[in-house]
One Martini backbone bead per residue (centre of mass of N, CA, C, O) as a GRO file, in nm:
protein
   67
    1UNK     BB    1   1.829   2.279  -0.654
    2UNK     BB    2   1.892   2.222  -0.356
    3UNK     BB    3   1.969   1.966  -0.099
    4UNK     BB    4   1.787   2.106   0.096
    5UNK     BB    5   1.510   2.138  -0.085
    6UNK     BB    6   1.494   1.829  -0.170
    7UNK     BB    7   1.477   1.746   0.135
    8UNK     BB    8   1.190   1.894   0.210
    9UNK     BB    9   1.020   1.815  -0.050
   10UNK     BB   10   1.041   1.531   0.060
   11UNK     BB   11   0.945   1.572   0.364
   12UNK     BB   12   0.656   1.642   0.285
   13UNK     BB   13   0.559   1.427   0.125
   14UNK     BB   14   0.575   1.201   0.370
   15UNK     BB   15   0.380   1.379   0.533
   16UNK     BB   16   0.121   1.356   0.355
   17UNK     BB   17   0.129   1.016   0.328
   18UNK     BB   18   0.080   0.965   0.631
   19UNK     BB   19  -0.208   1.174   0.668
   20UNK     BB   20  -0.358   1.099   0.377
   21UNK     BB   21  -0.209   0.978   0.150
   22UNK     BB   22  -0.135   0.901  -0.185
   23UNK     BB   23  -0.378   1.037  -0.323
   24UNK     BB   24  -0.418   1.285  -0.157
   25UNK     BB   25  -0.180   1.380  -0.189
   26UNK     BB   26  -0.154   1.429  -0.492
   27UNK     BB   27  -0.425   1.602  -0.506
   28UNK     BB   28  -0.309   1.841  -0.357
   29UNK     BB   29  -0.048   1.859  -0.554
   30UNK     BB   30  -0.214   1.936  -0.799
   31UNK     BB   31  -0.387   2.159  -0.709
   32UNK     BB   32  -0.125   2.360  -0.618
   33UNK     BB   33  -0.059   2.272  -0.974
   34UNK     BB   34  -0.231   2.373  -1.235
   35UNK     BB   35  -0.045   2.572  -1.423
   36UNK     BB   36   0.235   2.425  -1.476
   37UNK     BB   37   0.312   2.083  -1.391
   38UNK     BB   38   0.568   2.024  -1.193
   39UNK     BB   39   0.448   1.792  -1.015
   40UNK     BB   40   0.386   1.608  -1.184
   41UNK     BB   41   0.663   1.547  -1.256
   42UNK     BB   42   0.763   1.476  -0.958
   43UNK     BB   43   0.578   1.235  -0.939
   44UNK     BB   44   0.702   1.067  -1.193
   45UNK     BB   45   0.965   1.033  -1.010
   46UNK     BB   46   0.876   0.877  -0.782
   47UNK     BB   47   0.727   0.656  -0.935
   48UNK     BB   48   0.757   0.667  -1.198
   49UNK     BB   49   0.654   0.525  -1.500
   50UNK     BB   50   0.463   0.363  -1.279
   51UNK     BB   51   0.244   0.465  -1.073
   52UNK     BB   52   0.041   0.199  -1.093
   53UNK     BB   53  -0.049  -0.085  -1.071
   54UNK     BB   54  -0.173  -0.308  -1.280
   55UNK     BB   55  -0.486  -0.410  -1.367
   56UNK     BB   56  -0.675  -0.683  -1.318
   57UNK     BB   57  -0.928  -0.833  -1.510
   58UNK     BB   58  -1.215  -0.871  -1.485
   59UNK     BB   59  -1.457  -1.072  -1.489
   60UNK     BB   60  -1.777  -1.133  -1.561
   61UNK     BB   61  -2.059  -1.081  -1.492
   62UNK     BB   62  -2.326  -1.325  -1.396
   63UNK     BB   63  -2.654  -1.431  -1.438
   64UNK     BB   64  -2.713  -1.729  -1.232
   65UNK     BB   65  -3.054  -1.713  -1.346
   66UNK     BB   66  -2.937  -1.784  -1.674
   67UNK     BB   67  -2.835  -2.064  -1.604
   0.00000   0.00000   0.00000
């Protein structure tokens, strides 16, 4: 791939993310890439080895009227 097609990828994607959103742009380009599986490849050259930050545990909830 050449510099060009480089740059145009990258300026796709921040427009898909700028009108759809990180998420939505993902599942879309998911979606026109179900059989190769390079989008997957190329969003985790983006987003790097952790593409989400890690969620933290939420505490259980109790049933106030048991207490």
């Amino acid at each position: 791939m050449n510099q060009s097609e480089t740059r145009l990828i990258e300026e796709g994607w921040a427009a898909l993310v700028e009108r759809l959103g990180l998420a939505n742009a993902s599942r879309f380009v998911m979606l026109l890439d179900r059989r190769t599986g390079g989008a997957r490849q190329h969003l985790q050259s983006l987003w790097g080895v952790n593409p989400l930050p890690a969620r933290r545990p939420q505490p259980p909830v109790t049933n106030q009227s048991d207490a």
